[in-house]
N, C-alpha and C positions, 0 to 999 in steps of 0.2 A: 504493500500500500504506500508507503514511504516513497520506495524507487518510483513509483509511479506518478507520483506526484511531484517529484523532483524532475522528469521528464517531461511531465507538462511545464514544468513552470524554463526548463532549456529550452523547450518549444515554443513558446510564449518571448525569451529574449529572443533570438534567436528571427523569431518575423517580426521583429521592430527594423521600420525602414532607418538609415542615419538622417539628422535632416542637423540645416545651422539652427543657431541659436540667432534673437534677436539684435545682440549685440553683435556677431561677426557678420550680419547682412551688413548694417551700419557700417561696418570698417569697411568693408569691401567695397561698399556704395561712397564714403569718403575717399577710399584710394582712387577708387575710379576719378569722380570730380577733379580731385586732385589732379590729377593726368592728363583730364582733357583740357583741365585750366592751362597747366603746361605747354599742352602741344598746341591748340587751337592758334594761341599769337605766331605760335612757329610757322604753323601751317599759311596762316594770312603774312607775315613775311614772305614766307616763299611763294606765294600766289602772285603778290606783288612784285618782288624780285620779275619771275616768269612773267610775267605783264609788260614791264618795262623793256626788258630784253624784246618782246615781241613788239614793242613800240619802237627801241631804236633802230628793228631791220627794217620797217615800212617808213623810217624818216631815208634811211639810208637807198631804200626801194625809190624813195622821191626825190633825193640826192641824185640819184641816176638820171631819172625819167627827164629830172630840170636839166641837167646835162647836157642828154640830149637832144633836148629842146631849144637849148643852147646855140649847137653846134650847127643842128638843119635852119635855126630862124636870126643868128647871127645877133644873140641876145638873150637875156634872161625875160620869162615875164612881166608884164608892167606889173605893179601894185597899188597903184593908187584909190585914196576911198572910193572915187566917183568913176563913172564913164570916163575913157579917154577919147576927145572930141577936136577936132583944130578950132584954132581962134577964128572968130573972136566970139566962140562961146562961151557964155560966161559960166565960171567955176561950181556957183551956188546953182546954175540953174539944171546943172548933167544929174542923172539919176544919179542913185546911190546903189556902185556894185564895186565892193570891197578884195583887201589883196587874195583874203581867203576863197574868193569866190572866181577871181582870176586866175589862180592856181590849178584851183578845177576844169577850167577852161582849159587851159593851154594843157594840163596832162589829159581831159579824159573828151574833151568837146563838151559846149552846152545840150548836147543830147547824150553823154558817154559814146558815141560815134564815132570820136578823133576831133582834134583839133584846124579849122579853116583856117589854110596860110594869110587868108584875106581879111582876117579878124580887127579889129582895131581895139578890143576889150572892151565892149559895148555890152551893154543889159538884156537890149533886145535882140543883141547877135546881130547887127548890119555892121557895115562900117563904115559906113556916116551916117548913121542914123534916116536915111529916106531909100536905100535902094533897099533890094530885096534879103529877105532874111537869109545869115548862108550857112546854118542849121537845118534842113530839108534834104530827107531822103534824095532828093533829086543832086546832090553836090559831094555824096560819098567820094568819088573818083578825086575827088581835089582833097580829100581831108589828108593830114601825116597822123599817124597813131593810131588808137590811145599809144602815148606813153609809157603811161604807167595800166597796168592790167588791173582790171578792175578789180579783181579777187584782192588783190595789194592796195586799192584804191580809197576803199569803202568811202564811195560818194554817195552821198543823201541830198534829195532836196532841204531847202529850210524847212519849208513845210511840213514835212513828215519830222524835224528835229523841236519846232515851237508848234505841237498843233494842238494841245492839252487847253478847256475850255479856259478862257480868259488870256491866255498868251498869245503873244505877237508876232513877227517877223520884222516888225519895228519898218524903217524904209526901205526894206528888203522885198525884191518880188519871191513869193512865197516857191515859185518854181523853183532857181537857181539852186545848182548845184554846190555842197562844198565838200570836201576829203575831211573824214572827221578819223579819229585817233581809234585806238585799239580799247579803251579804256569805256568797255559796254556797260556802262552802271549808273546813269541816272537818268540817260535818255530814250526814252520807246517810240520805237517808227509805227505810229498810225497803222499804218499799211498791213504790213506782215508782223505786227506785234513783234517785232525785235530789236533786245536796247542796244542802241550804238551810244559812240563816245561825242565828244564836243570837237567844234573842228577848227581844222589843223591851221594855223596861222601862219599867214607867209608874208613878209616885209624886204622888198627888193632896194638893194643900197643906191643911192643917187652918187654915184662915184664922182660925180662932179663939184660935190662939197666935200667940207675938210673937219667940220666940226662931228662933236658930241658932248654935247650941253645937257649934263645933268641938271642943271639949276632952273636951265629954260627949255622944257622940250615943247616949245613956240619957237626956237630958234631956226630961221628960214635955211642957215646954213648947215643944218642934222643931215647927218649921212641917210639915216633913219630916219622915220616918219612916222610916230605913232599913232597919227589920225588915220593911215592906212585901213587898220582895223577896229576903229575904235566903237564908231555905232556899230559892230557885230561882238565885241566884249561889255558893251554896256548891256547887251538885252541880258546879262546876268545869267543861271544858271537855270533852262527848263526843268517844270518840276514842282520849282518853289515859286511864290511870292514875296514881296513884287523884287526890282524894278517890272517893266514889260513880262518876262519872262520868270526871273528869278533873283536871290542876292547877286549883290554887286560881286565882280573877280577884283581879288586886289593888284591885277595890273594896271587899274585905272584909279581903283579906290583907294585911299583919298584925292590921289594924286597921280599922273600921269609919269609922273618922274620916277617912279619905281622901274618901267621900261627902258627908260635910260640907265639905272643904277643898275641892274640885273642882265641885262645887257653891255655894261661898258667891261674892257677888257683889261685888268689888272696887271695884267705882266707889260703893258706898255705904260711908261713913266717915263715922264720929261721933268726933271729937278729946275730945272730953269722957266718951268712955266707947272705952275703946281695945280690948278685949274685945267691941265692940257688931258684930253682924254679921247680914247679913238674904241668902239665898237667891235665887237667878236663879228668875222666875217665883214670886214670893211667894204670887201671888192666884189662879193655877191648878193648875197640875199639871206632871210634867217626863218627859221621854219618853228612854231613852237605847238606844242600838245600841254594839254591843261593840265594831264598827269592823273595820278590813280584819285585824286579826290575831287577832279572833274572841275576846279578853280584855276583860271589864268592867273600868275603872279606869285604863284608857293613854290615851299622850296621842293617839291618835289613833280612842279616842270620838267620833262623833258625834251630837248630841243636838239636845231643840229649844231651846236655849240658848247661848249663848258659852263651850262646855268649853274650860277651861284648865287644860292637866293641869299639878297639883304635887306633883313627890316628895316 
């Protein structure tokens, strides 16, 4: 009777399952947190890390494309804020199409079709403003390019970049094309619900002047021109509210002169003129991307030159 009862009660331990206790889920649920608290910042460094890398081949993919653009049109892109028009049109009266949106022109055409040798970097695509449009299927045979391939391009209309209800295109025709950056996170295309990045800023150097006037970037003799782009950085950040668009970028806010400061080139110093200061990329032109937090003017800009952000 004994033994038997001592068998039951072996049989009895015996199909008890193991299980934790409330205390070692706890530890095991703290080491975890712990670890993901750990890796998670790692993780979003290296996502950003891989980002930026894939932003400096497609400056460098546009490096090329302006090259050769270069080389066939015996010149760099215009840039300027407005139409280029001959005198004696007056300056205030040219629409407003920006360096960023000339860039797009000359790498991909105002239809992504290639770029017309006949161009003058007009809004409406003529070139003077009264013959016929020379964007039309019927003028492929005369186009050079694209350039740049589109897959490497990522052109967006504005449209599809400010179309969220209450936002603008500001003096912008809502059609025109720009090259926006790698950096897909704040902005969604209308269209195919896909977020793309802010776009890519391009400032062509007037080699005919000598200055870089941090103090005054109104100075008529700037290499640089930061009115180039200026109403396309003011519409702020799609997304948010306000200005038009979104918060201010701080390469305009407060001040316009942060362009000049972040842009002038350090390792050129004249002791003899302490005031003397000369621009990264003097003799071309300068290409910027607003960077992983989707603001022109932080330090974590990438461009096709050595940004060094100064507050």
């Amino acid at each position: 009777m004994i033994k038997e009862k001592k068998m039951k009660t072996i049989i009895k331990q015996s199909s008890r399952k193991p299980a934790f206790t409330i205390v070692e889920l706890l530890t095991v649920m703290s080491i975890i947190v712990i670890l993901i608290g750990l890796l998670v910042p790692a993780l979003n460094k290296a996502k950003k890390f891989a980002r930026d890398v894939k932003q400096k081949t497609q400056l460098h993919a546009i490096d090329a494309a302006i090259e050769l653009f270069n080389s066939e049109h015996d010149g760099y892109p215009l840039s300027g804020a407005k139409d280029e028009a001959p005198p004696p049109t007056a300056w205030a009266s040219r629409a407003d199409y920006c360096g960023a949106m000339k860039l797009a022109e000359a790498m991909v055409g105002q239809d992504l079709l290639g770029f017309h040798p006949d161009s003058a970097f007009r809004s409406d695509g003529t070139p003077d403003g009264v013959a016929a449009k020379l964007y039309q299927p019927t003028t492929l045979n005369a186009r050079k390019g694209p350039y740049l391939q589109l897959e490497n391009a990522n052109a967006y209309k504005m449209g599809d970049l400010y179309w969220e209800q209450g936002m603008t295109t500001g003096p912008y025709n809502a059609d025109l094309f720009v090259l926006c950056d790698v950096y897909n996170l704040r902005v969604t295309n209308k269209s195919s619900g896909k977020k793309v990045g802010m776009p890519i800023l391009y400032y062509k150097a007037n080699t005919a002047n000598t200055e870089h006037d941090v103090a005054n970037p109104d100075n008529p003799n700037n290499i640089y021109n930061y009115l180039d782009n200026y109403e396309l950085v003011a519409l702020g950040m799609p997304g948010q509210k306000p200005p038009p668009a979104g918060p201010a970028h701080d390469l305009i806010d407060p001040s316009p002169k942060r362009f000049y400061l972040n842009t002038k080139n350090d390792q050129i110093y004249d002791s003899a003129r302490p005031t003397f200061a000369r621009p990264y990329r003097a003799d071309s032109y300068i290409l910027i991307s607003a960077g992983y937090d989707g603001e022109y003017g932080t330090a974590d800009d990438i461009c096709n030159f050595e940004w060094k952000y100064k507050p």
